[in-house]
RODO-2510 file (C-alpha; in nm, 4 decimals, decimal comma):
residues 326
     n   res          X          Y          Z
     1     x    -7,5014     2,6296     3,8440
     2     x    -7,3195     2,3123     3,7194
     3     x    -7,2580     2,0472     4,0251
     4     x    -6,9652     1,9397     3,8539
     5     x    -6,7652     2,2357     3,6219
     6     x    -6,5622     1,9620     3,4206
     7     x    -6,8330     1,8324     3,2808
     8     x    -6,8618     2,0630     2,9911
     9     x    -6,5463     1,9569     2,9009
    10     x    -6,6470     1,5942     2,9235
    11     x    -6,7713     1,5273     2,5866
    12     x    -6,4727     1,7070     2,3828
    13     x    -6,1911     1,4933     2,6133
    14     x    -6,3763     1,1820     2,4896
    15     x    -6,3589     1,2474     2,1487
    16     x    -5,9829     1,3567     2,2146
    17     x    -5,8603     1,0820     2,3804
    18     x    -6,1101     0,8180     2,1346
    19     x    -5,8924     0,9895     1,7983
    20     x    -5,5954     0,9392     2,0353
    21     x    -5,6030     0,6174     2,0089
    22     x    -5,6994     0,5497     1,7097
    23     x    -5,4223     0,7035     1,5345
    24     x    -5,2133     0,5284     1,7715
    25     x    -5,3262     0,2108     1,6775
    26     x    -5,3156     0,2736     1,3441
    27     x    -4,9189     0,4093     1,3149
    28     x    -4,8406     0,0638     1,5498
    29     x    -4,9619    -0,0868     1,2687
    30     x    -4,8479     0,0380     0,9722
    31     x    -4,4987     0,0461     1,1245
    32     x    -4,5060    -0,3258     1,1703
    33     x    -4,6557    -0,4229     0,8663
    34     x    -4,5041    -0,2300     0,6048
    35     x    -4,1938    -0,3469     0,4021
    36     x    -4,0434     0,0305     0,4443
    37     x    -4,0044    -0,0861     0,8489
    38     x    -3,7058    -0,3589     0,7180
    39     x    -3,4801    -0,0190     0,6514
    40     x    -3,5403     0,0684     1,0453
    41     x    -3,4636    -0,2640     1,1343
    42     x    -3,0847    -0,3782     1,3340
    43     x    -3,0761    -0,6916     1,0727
    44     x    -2,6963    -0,6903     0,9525
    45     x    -2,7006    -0,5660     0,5511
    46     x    -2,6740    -0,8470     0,2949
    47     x    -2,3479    -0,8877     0,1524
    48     x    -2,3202    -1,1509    -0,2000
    49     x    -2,0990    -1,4644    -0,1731
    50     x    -1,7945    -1,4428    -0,3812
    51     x    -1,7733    -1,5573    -0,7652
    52     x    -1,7467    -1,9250    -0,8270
    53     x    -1,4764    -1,8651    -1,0541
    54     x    -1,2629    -1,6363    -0,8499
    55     x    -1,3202    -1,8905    -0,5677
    56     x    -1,2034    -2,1681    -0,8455
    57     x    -0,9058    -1,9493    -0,9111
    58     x    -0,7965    -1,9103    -0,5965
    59     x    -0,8159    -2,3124    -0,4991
    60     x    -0,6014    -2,3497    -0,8477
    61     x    -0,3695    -2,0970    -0,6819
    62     x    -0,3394    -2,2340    -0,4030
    63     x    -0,3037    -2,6100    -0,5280
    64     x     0,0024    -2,5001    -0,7548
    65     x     0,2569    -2,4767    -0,4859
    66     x     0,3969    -2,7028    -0,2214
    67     x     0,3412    -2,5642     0,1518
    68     x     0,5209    -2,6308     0,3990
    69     x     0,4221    -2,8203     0,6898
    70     x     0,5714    -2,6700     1,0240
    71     x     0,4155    -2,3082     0,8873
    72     x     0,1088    -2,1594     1,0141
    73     x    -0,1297    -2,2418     0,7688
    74     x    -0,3327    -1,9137     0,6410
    75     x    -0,4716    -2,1453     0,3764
    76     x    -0,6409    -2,4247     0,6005
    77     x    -0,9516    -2,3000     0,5588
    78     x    -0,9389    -2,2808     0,1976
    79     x    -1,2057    -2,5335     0,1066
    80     x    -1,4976    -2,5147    -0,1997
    81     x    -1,7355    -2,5821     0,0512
    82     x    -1,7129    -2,2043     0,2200
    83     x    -1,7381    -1,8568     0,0980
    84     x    -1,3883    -1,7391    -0,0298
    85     x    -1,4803    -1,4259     0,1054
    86     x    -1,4661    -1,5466     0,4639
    87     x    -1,1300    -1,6955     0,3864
    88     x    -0,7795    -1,5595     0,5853
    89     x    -0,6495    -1,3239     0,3342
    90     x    -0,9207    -1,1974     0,1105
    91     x    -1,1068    -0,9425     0,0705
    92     x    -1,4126    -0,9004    -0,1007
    93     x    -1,6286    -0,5885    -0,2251
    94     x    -1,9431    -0,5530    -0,0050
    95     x    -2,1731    -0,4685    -0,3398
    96     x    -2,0819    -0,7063    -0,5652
    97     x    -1,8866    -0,9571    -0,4013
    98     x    -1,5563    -0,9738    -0,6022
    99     x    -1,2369    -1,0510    -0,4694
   100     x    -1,0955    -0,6918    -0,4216
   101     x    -0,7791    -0,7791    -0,2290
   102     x    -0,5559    -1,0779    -0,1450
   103     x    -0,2703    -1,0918     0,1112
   104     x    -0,0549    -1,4295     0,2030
   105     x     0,1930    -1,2821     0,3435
   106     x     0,4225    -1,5187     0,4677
   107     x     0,1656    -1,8283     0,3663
   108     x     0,5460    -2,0298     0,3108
   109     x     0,4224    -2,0828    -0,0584
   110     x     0,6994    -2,2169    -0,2522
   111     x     0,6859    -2,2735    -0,6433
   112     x     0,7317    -2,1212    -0,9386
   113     x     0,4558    -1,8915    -1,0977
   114     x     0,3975    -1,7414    -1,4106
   115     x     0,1684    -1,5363    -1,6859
   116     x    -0,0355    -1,8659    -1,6839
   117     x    -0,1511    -1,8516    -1,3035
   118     x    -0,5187    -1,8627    -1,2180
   119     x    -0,4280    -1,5412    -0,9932
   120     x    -0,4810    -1,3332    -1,3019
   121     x    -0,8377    -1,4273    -1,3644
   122     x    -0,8817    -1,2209    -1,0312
   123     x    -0,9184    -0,9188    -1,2477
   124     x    -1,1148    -0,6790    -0,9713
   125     x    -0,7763    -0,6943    -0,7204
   126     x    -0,6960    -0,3590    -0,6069
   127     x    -0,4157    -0,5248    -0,3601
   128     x    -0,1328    -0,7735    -0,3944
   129     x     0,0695    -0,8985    -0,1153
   130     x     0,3011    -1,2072    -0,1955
   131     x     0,6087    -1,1104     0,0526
   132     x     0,8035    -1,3404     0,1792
   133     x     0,7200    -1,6539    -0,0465
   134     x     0,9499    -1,8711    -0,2084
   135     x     0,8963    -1,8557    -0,5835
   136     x     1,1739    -2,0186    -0,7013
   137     x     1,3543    -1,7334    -0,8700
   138     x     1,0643    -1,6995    -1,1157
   139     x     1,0139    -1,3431    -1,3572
   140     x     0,7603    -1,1177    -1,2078
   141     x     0,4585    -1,2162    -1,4163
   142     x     0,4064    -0,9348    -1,7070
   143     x     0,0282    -1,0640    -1,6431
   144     x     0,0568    -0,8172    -1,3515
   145     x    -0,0226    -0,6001    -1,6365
   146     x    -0,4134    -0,7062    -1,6346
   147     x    -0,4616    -0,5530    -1,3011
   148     x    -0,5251    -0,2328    -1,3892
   149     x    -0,7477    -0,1332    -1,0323
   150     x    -0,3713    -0,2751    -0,8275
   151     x    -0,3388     0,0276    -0,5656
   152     x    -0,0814    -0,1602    -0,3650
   153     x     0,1761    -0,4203    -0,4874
   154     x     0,4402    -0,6068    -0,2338
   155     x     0,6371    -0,9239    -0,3659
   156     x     0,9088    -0,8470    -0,1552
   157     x     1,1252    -1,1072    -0,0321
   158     x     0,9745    -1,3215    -0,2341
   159     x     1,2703    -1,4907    -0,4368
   160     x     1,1835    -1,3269    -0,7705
   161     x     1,4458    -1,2790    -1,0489
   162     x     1,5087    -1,1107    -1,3948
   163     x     1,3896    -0,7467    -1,5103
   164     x     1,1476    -0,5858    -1,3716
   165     x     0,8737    -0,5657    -1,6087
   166     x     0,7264    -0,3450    -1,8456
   167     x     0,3735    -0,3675    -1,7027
   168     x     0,4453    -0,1964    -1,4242
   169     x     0,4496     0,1012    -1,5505
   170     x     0,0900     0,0600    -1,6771
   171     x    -0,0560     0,0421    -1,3341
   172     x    -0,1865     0,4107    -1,3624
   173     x    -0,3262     0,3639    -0,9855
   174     x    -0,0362     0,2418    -0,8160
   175     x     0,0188     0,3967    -0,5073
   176     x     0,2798     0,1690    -0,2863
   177     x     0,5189    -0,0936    -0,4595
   178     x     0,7318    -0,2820    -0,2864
   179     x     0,9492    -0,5377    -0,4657
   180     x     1,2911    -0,5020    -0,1881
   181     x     1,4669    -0,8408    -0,1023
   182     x     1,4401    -1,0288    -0,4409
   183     x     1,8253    -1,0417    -0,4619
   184     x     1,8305    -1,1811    -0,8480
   185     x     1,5506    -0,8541    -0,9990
   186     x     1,6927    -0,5839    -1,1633
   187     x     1,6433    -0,2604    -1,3562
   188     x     1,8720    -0,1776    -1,6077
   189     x     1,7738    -0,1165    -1,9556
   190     x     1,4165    -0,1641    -2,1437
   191     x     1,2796    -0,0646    -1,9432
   192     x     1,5200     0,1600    -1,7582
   193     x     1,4311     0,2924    -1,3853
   194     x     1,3386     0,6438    -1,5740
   195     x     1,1070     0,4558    -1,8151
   196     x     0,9481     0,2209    -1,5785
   197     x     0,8556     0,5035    -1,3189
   198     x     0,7401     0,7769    -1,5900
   199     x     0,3610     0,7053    -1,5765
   200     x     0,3196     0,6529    -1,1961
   201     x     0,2517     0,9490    -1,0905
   202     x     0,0333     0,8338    -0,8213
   203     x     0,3045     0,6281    -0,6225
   204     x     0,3368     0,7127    -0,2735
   205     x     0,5933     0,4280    -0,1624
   206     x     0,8467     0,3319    -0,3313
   207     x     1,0568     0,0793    -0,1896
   208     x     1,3056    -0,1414    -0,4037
   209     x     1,6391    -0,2678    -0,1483
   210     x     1,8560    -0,5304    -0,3200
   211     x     1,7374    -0,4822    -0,6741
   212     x     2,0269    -0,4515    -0,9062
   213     x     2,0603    -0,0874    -1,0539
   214     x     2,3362    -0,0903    -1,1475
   215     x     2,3529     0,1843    -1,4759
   216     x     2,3275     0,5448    -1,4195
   217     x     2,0790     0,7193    -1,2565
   218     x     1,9202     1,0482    -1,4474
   219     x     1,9421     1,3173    -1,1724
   220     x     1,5291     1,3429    -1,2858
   221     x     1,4925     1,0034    -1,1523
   222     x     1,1456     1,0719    -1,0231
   223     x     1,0331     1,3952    -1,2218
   224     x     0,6703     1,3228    -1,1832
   225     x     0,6324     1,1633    -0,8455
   226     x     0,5119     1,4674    -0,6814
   227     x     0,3056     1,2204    -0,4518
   228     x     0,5871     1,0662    -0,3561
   229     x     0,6394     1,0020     0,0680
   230     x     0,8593     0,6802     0,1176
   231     x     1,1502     0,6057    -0,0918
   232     x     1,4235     0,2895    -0,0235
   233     x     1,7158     0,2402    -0,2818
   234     x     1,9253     0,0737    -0,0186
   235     x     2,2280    -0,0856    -0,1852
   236     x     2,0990    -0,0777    -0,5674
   237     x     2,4245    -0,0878    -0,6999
   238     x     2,3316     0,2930    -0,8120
   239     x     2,5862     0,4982    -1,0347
   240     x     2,6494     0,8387    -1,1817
   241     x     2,5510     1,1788    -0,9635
   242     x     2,3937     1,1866    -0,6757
   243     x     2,0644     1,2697    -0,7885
   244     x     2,0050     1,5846    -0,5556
   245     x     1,6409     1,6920    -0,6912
   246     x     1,5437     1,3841    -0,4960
   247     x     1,4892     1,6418    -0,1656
   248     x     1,2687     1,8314    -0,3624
   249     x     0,9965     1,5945    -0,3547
   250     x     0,6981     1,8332    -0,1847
   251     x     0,5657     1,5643     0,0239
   252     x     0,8768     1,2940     0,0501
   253     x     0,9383     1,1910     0,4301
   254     x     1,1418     0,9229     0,4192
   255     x     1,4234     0,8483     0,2124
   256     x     1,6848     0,5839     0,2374
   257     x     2,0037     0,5100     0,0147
   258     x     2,2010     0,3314     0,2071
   259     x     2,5555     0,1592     0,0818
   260     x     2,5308     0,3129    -0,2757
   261     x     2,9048     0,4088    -0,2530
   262     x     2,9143     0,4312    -0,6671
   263     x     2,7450     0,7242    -0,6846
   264     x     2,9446     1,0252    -0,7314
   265     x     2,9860     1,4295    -0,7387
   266     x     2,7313     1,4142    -0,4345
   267     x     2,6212     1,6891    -0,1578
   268     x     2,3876     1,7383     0,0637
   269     x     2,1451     2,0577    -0,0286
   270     x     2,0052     2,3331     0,2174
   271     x     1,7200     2,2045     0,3704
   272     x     1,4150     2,4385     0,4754
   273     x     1,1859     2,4302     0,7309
   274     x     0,8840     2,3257     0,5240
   275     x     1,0702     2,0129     0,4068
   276     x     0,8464     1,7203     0,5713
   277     x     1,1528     1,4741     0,6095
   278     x     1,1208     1,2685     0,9296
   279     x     1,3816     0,9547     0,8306
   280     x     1,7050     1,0348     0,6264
   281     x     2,0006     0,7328     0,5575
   282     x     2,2135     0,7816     0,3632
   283     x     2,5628     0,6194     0,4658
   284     x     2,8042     0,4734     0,2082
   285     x     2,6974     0,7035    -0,0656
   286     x     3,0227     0,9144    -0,1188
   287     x     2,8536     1,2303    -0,0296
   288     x     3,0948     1,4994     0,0359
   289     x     3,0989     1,8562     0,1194
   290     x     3,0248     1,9981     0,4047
   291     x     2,6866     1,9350     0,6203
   292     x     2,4677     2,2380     0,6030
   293     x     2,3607     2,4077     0,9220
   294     x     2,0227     2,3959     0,7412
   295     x     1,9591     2,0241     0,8573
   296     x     1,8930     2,1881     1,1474
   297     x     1,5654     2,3632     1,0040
   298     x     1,4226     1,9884     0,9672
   299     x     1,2247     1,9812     1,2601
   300     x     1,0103     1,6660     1,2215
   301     x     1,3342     1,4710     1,1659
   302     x     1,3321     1,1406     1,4193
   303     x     1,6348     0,9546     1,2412
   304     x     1,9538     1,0386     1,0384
   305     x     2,2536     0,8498     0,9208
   306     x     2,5089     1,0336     0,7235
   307     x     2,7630     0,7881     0,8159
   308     x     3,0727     0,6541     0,5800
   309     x     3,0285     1,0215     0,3682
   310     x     3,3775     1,2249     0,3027
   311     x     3,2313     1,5177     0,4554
   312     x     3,4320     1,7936     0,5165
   313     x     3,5768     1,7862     0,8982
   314     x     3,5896     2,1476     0,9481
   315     x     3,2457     2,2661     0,8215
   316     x     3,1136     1,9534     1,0106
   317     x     3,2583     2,0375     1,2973
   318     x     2,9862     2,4138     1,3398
   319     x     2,7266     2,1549     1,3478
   320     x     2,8150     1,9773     1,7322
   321     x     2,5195     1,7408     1,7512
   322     x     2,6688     1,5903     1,4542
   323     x     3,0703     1,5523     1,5652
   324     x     3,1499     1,1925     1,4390
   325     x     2,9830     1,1730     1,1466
   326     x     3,2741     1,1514     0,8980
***
């Protein structure tokens, strides 16, 4: 008999625990020593500097207006010896490193600009924010035109003047424009509001307060903005009918017309409950009629004005959450 019954197993847990750790060794270092081990690794990915000459353009842009002093200065650290891409107010594609999106909101630029501006050699921006600037009265650029990846446009407030360009309407992939508060732009004729709009049928916002429109408005204003969820013609100078197929936007939520008291032969429709309006104003826009008991069906609704309308007393007056309204 064996004095010791384990050590038959002796020789095989040897060899066991010898390949053990040899294999053990051997994945230690192929892990640390291969260049596949940098894809495991917490190091942060690279991302490329931006373009000399978008960072160029950008200091031109920049340079071309007068700032004022007591503002907070966005544009401090605007300097050639940094990335651009770490600057307040740009963005810049991770992969290749171009300047995808610029906002100086409020920056207190004040100048004029034009088709001639180094801002158009930015010709990867996807987003445009210039509101509330002072730019002298100028035109809206028609250079706007060589942006054709702009998603999102807002020069509100912004002391622009004249017609609305032409361009506009080539920015296929436009989904939120907002040129409100430019008290001197307007749309009128060549292009019209009907033309302008006709081949964005990606636009989601739509907001244009203060600009003059003062001609009449085709009741298929907005024929192809199926897509369409925020829409602000507040005091547009707007004429003609009410254009009524405006509510039958599929995915419109918010719609204000406030003090467009030119428009005539207006009513409100019947509303259903699968409308998605949450925000309807519309005072001062000779609406008249009566107020259908349907407004009720809008259950999502979280603010109305139908104030300054000739609605009809009596028919109002079935609706008592809206008593006053006249």
């Amino acid at each position: 008999m064996l004095d010791n019954p384990l050590n038959i197993l002796a020789p095989n847990y040897d060899m066991a625990h010898t390949s053990f750790f040899f294999i053990f060794l051997l994945t230690h270092f192929l892990f640390y020593s291969s260049p596949t081990t940098f894809a495991f690794s917490p190091t942060n990915d690279h991302i490329p500097p931006c373009h000399d000459h978008e960072k160029s353009a950008l200091l031109q842009f920049k340079d071309s207006f007068s700032i004022r002093e007591y503002c907070d200065q966005k544009l401090e650290g605007w300097n050639q010896a940094s990335d651009c891409c770490s600057w307040d107010g740009i963005e810049c594609e991770d992969v290749t490193g171009h300047v995808i999106s610029l906002d100086l909101t409020s920056s207190c630029l004040s100048g004029s600009i034009n088709s001639s501006s180094s801002l158009f050699q930015l010709l990867h921006l996807r987003s445009l924010n210039l509101a509330d600037n002072d730019f002298n009265r100028s035109s809206i650029p028609s250079a706007l035109g060589h942006f054709p990846n702009l998603t999102h446009l807002n020069l509100s407030n912004s002391g622009f003047s004249g017609p609305i360009p032409s361009c506009i309407s080539n920015l296929s992939k436009l989904s939120s424009l907002d040129l409100s508060w430019n008290a001197g732009l307007e749309v009128k004729t060549n292009p019209d509001f009907k033309t302008l709009f006709r081949k964005l049928g990606s636009l989601q916002v739509v907001h244009l307060d203060r600009v003059d429109m003062s001609s009449t408005v085709p009741n298929d204003i907005l024929a192809n903005a199926s897509s369409l969820v925020s829409l602000s013609l507040r005091w547009c100078y707007l004429r003609g009918e009410f254009p009524t197929r405006i509510f039958q936007l599929p995915k419109l939520e918010v719609l204000f017309l406030d003090g467009n008291p030119n428009l005539t032969a207006g009513h409100l429709p019947e509303f259903h409950s699968t409308t998605p309006l949450r925000e309807l104003s519309v005072p001062s826009c000779n609406l008249s009629g009566h107020i259908p008991s349907s407004l009720q069906n809008l259950t999502q609704l979280v603010y109305l004005d139908l104030s300054d309308n000739p609605f009809s007393v009596q028919e109002t007056s079935s609706l008592p959450w809206m008593a006053g309204t006249n």
